[in-house]
C-alpha positions as CSV (number, residue, x, y, z in Angstrom):
1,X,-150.8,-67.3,69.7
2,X,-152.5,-70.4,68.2
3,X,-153.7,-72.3,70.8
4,X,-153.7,-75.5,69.5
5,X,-156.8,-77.1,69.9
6,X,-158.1,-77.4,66.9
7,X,-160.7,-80.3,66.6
8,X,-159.5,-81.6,63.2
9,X,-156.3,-83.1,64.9
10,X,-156.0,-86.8,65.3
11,X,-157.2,-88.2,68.7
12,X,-154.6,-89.6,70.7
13,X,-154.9,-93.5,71.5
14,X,-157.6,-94.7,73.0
15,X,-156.7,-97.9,75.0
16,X,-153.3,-97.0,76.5
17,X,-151.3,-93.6,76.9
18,X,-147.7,-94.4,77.6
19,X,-145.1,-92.3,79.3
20,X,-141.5,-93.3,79.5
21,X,-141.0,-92.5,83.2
22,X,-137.9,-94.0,84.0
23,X,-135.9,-94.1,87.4
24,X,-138.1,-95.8,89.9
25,X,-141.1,-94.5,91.9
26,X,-139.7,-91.2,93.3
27,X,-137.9,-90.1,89.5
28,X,-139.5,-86.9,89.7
29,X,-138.3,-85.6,93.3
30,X,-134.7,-85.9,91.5
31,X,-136.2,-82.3,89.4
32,X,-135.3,-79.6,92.3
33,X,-138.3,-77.5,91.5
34,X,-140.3,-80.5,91.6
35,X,-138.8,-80.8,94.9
36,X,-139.6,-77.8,96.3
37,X,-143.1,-78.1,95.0
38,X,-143.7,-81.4,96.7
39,X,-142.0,-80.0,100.1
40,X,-144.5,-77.1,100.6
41,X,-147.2,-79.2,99.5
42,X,-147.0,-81.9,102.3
43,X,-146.3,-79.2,104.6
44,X,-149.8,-77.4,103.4
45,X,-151.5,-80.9,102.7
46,X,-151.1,-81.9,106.6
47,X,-152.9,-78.6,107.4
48,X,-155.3,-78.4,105.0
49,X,-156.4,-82.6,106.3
50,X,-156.5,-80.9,110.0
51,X,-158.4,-77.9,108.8
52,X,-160.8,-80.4,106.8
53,X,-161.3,-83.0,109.5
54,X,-161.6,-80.1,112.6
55,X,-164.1,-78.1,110.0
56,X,-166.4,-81.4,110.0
57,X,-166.2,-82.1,113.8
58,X,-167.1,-78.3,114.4
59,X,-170.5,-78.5,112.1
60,X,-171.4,-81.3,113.5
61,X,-170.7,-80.4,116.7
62,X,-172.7,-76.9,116.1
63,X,-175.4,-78.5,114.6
64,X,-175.8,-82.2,115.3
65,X,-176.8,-83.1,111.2
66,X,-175.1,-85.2,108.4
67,X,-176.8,-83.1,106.4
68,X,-175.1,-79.5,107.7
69,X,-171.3,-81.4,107.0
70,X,-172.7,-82.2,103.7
71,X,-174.0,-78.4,103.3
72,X,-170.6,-77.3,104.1
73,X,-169.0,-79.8,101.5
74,X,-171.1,-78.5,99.6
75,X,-170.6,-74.6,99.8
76,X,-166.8,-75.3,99.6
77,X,-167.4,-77.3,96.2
78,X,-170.3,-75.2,94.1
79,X,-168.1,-72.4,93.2
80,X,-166.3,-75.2,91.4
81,X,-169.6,-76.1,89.7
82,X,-170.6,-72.6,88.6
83,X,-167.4,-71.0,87.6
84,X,-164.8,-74.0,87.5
85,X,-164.4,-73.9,83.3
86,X,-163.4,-70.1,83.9
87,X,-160.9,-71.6,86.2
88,X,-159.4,-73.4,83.7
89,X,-159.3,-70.3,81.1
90,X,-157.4,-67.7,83.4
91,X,-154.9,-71.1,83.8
92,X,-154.1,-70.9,80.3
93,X,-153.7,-67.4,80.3
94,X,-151.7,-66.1,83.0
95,X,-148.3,-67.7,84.1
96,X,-148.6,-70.4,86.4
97,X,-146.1,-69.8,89.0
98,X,-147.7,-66.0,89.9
99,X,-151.3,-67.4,89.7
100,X,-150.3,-69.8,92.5
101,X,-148.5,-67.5,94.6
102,X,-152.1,-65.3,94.6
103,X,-153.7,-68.6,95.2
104,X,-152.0,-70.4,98.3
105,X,-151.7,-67.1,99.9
106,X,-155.1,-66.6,99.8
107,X,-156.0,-70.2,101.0
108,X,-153.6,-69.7,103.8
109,X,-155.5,-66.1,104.9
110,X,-159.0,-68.4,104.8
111,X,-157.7,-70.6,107.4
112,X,-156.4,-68.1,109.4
113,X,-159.6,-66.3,109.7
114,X,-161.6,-69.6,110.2
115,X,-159.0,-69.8,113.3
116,X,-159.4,-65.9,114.9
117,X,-163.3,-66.8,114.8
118,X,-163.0,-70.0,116.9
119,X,-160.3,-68.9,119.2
120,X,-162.3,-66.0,119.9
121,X,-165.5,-68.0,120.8
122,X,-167.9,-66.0,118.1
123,X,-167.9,-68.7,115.4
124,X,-171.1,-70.0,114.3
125,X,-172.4,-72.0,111.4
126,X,-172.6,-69.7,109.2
127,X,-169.1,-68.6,109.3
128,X,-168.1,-71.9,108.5
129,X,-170.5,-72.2,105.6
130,X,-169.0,-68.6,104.3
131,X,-165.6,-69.3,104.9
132,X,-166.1,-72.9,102.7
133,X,-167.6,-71.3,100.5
134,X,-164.5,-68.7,99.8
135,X,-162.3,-71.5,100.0
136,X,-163.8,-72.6,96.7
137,X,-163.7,-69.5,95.1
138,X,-160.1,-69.8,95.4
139,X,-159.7,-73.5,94.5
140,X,-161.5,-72.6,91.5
141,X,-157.9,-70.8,89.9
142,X,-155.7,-73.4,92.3
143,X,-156.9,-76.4,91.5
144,X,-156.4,-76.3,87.4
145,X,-153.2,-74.0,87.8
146,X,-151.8,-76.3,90.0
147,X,-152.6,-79.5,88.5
148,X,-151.1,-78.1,85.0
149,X,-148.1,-76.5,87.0
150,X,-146.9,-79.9,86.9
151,X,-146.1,-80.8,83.5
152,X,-143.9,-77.3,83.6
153,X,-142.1,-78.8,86.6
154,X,-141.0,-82.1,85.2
155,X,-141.8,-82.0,81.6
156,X,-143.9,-85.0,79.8
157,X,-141.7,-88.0,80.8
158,X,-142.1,-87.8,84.3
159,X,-145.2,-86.1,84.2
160,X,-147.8,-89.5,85.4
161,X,-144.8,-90.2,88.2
162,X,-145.1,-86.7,89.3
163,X,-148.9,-86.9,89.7
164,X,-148.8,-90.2,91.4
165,X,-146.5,-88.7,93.7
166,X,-148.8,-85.6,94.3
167,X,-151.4,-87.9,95.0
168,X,-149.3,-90.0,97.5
169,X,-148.2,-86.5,99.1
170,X,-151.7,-85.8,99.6
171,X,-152.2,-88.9,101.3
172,X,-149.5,-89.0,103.2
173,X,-150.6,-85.4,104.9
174,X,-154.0,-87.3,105.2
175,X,-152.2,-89.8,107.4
176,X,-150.6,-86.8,109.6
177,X,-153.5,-84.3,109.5
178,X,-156.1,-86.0,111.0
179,X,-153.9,-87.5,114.1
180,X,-152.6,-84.5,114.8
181,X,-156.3,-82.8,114.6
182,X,-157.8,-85.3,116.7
183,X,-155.2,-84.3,119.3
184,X,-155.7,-80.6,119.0
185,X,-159.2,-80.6,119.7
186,X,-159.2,-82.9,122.1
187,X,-156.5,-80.5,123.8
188,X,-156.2,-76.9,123.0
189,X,-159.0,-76.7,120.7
190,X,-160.5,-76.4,117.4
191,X,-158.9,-73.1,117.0
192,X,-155.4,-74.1,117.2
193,X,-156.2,-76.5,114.2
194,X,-157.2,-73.6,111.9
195,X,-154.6,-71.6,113.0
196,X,-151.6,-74.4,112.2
197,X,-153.2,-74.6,108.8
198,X,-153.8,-70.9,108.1
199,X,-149.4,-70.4,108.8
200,X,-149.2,-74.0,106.9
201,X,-149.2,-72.0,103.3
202,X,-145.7,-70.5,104.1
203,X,-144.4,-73.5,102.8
204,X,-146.2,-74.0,99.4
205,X,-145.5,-70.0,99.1
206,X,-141.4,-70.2,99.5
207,X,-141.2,-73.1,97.5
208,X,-142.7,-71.1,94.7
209,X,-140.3,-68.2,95.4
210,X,-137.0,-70.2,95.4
211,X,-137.9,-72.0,92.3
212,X,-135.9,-71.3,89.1
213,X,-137.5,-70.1,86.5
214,X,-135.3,-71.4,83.4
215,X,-135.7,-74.9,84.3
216,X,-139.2,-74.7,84.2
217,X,-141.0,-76.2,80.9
218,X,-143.3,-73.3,80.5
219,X,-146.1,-72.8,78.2
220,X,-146.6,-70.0,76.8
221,X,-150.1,-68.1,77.8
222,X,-152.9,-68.2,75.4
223,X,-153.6,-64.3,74.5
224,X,-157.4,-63.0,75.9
225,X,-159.8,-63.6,73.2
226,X,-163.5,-65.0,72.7
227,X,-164.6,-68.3,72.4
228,X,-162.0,-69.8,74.4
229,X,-164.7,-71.5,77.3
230,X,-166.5,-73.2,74.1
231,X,-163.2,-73.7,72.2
232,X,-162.2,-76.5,75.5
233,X,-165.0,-77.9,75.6
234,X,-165.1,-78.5,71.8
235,X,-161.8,-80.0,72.2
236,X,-162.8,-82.3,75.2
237,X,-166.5,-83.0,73.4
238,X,-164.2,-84.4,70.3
239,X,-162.3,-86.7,72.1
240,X,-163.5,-90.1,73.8
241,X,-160.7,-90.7,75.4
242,X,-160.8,-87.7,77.7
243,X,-164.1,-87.6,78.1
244,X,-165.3,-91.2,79.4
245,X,-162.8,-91.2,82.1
246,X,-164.0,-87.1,83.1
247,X,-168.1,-88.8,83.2
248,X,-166.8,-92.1,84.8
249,X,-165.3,-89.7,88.0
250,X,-168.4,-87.0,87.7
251,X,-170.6,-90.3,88.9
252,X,-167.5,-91.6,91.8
253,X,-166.9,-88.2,92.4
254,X,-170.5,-86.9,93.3
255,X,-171.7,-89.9,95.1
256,X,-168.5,-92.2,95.9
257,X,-166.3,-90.0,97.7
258,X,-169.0,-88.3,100.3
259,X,-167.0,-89.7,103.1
260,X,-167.0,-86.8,105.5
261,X,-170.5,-87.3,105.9
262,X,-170.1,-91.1,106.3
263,X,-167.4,-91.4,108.2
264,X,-168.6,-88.7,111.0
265,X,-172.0,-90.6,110.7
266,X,-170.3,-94.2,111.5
267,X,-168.0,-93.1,114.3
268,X,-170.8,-90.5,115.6
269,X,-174.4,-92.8,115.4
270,X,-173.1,-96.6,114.3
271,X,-170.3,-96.9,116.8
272,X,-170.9,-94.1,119.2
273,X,-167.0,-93.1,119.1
274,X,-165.6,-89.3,119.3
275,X,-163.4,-87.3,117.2
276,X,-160.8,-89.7,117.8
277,X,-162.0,-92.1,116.2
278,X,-162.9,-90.3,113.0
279,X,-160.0,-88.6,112.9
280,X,-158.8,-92.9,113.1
281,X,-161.3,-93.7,110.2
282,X,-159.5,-90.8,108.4
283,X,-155.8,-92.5,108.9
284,X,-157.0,-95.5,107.7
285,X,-158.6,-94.5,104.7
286,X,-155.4,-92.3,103.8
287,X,-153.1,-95.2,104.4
288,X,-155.1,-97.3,101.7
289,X,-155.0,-94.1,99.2
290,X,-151.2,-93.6,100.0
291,X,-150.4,-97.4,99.2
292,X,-152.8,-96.7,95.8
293,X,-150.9,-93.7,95.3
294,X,-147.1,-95.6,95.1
295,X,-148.8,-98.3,93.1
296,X,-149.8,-95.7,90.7
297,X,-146.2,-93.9,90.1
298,X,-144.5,-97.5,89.3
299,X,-146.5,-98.1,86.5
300,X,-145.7,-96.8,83.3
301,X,-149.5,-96.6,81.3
302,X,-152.5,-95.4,82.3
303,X,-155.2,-98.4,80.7
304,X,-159.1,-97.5,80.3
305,X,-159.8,-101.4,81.7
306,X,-157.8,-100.2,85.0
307,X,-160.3,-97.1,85.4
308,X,-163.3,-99.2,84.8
309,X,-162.0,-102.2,86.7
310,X,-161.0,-99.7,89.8
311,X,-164.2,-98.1,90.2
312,X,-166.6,-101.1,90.0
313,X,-164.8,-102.7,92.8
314,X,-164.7,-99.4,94.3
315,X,-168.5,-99.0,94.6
316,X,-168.8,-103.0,95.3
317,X,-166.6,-102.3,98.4
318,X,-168.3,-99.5,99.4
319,X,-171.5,-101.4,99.6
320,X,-170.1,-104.2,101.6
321,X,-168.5,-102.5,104.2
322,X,-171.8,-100.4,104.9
323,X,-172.8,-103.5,106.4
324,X,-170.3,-104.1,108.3
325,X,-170.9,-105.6,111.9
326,X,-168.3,-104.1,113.7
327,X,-166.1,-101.0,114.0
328,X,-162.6,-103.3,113.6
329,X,-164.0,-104.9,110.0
330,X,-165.7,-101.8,108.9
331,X,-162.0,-100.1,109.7
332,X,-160.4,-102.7,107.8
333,X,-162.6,-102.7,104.7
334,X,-161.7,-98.7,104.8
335,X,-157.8,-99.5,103.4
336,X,-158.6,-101.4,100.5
337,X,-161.4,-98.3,99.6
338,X,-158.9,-96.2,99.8
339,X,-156.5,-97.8,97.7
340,X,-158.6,-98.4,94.6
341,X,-160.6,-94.9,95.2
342,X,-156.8,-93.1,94.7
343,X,-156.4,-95.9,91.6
344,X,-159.4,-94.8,90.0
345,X,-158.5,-90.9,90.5
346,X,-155.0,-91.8,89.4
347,X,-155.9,-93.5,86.8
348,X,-158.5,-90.4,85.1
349,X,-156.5,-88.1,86.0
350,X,-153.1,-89.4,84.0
351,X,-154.9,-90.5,80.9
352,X,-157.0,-86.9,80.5
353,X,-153.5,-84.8,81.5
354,X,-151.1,-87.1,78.9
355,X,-154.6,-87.0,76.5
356,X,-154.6,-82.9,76.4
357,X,-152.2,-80.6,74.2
358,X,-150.4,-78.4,76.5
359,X,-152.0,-75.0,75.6
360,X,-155.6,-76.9,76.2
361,X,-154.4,-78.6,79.5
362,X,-155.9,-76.0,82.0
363,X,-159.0,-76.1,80.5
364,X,-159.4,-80.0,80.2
365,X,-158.0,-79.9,83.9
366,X,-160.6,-77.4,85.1
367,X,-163.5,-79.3,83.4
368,X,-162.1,-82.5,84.7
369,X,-161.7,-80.7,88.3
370,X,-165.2,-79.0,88.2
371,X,-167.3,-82.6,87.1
372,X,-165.2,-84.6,89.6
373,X,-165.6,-82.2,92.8
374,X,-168.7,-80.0,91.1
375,X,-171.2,-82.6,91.6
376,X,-170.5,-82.1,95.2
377,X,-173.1,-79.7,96.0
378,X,-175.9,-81.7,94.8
379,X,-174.3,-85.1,95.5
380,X,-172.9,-84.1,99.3
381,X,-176.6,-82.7,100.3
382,X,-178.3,-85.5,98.6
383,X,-176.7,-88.3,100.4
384,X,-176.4,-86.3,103.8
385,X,-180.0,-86.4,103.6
386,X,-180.2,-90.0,102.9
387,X,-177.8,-90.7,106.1
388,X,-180.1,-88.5,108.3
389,X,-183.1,-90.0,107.0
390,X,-182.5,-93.7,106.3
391,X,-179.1,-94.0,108.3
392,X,-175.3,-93.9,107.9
393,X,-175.8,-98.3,106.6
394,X,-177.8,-96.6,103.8
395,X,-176.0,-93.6,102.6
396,X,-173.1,-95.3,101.9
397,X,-174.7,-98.5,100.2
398,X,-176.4,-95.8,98.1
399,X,-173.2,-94.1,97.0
400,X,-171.6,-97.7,96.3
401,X,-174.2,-98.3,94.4
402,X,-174.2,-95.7,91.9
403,X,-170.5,-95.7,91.2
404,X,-171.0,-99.4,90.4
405,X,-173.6,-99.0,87.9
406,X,-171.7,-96.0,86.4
407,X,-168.5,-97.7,85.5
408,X,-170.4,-100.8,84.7
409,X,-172.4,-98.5,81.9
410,X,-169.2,-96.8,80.9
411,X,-167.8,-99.7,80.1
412,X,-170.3,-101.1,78.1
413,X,-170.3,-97.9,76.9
414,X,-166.7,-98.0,75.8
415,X,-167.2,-101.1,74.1
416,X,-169.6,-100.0,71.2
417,X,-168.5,-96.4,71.1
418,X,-165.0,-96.0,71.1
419,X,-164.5,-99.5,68.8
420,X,-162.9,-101.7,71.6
421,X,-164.7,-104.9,73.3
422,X,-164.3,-107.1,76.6
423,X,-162.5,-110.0,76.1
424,X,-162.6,-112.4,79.0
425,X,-160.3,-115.3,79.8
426,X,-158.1,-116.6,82.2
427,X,-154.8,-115.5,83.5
428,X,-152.1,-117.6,85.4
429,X,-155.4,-119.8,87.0
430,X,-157.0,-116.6,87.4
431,X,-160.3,-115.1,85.7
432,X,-158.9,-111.8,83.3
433,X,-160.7,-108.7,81.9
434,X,-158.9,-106.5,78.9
435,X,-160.2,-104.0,76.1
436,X,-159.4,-105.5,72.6
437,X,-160.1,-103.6,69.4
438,X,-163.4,-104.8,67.6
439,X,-161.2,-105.9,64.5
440,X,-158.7,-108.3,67.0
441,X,-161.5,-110.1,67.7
442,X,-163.2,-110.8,64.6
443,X,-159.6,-111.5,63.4
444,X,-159.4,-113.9,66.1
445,X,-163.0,-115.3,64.8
């Protein structure tokens, strides 16, 4: 089968890809499989939050570093590095539904393992680093499958309302996950936390099963052959508007979003709290990324000058609330990073997915997945090491910094590159930033 990528074809447009989502913020739960996609996934999500924050709590609680949470982060993000773009390849060439039924289930045995070892009272660093590190063996299949999975769901109209609404059902689990793990360990134990996300998978795993299969939009699987790992990234190398917004996230992804290591660091060193009250910075953050999230799924276009706009006011943020004096304002400041962290995310994540041609769209997804979570490894060491050595103030000024500069460069980057400039002017009183196509502007002159 042809797959459709070749590099010849017209790009799509540049500024602004559209997407006639009708029917209000939650259109797409009114597709049942959608439905039953989105119910397991909340279900998982909240488990996966507990597993996440109780897996952080445990390092640092084994080892007393920054810098072993970011190791961990690490481990559970480098397979996505090494061997993510393969990811993307067996996504395109196996049917979606069975890959995800291998993958959840083997999520879900990874969590229940974790659990055995802690409940039993042998568990020690290294099992944590192994069993993260297996975790993203696995999310190197998931993560692409499961991203494209969702254009077969709902088709392309509803397809940026069904990721906005994955994103807000991964946000809302964040808001439940990390209460409910703060409780458990304060209780019953770490243990219990792995275990409740280990059984958590049922749900993703039955949804998949009662699914039907002829009201799926399915694309048809690329046939094994060679070249097909160069042939993506030919097709994402050809097209500036897929690949900006992938390098803008690499740079927000690798040092912007280190915030188990920050957060632990703040309620642990700055403000001498417990695992309540990370588990509280957790909420807070989610609830800002949630109300991003259903922002995100009422608009109909996914606009470059959003993406750049988001993420310089993401790292700006991050910088200021780094020096925040106390633990209610630095708390505060966390909603708002929230909200434009998810808008950013959103934001790539639409315009690459509506920017790919379906038979390319696990491969785009895959390279898109490994540079956003693949710097990881270097990034989540890196500035673990800066919090240990400099403190937690400094580590997350640092990572503020450098997603400022990068969408600052990216958009300047945009402007001479892709044939668009910034055009500045006022708005209802108010100062305004837009892309404008170099002709407009001399037409204008």
């Amino acid at each position: 089968m042809s797959t459709g990528s070749g590099s010849d074809s017209a790009p799509a447009p540049i500024s602004t890809h559209d997407s006639t989502t009708g029917g209000g913020t939650f259109s797409s739960l009114k597709i049942r499989n959608y439905r039953l996609f989105a119910t397991g996934a909340v279900v998982s999500n909240t488990g996966t939050w507990m597993s996440r924050v109780t897996q952080d709590w445990l390092v640092l609680s084994l080892t007393g570093s920054s810098a072993a949470v970011g190791i961990t982060t690490a481990l559970q993000f480098l397979p996505m590095l090494l061997f993510g773009l393969y990811g993307g390849v067996i996504a395109d060439r196996y049917p979606k539904r069975q890959l995800l039924l291998v993958t959840q289930a083997a999520l879900g045995l990874c969590g229940v393992a974790l659990a055995l070892l802690t409940l039993s009272g042998h568990v020690q660093v290294w099992h944590v680093y192994l069993i993260a590190f297996l975790l993203g063996m696995v999310t190197v299949v998931d993560n692409p499958t499961r991203q494209s999975f969702v254009s077969e769901m709902v088709g392309p109209d509803q397809l940026r309302n069904a990721v906005s609404l994955n994103s807000a059902n991964f946000q809302s689990a964040r808001l439940i996950g990390p209460a409910i793990a703060g409780v458990l360990i304060t209780t019953v134990g770490s243990g219990w936390a792995f275990m409740l996300n280990g059984l958590s998978f049922l749900a993703p795993l039955l949804g998949l099963l009662l699914m039907r299969s002829h009201e799926l939009h399915e694309s048809t699987p690329i046939r094994r052959g060679k070249g097909q790992l160069r042939e993506g990234l030919s097709y994402v190398r050809g097209r500036p508007e897929l690949i900006w917004p992938i390098v803008l996230v690499g740079f927000v992804g690798t040092f912007g979003f280190n915030f188990p290591i920050w957060l632990t660091a703040f309620a642990h060193e700055v403000y001498h709290g417990g695992a309540g009250l990370y588990a509280f910075f957790n909420i807070l953050m989610a609830a800002g990324s949630l109300a991003g999230a259903l922002l995100a799924a009422r608009r109909r276009s996914s606009r470059l000058r959003l993406l750049i706009i988001a993420a310089m006011a993401f790292g700006l943020l991050e910088i200021m609330v780094s020096l925040s004096p106390s633990v209610w304002l630095f708390s505060l400041l966390l909603l708002p990073i929230g909200m434009l962290g998810m808008t950013t995310n959103i934001s790539a994540n639409t315009s690459v997915q509506m920017g790919a041609d379906p038979a390319m769209r696990g491969r785009v997804m895959s390279l898109y997945m490994m540079v956003f979570v693949g710097g990881t490894p270097f990034g989540g060491p890196f500035l673990g090491w800066v919090t240990d050595t400099y403190g937690a103030r400094v580590g997350f000024a640092a990572g503020g910094a450098v997603s400022l500069v990068a969408a600052a460069v990216i958009g300047l980057i945009l402007t001479r590159v892709i044939g668009v400039r910034l055009k500045f002017g006022l708005r209802g009183g108010r100062p305004h930033m837009r892309f404008v196509p170099k002709e407009q502007l001399a037409t204008a002159a």
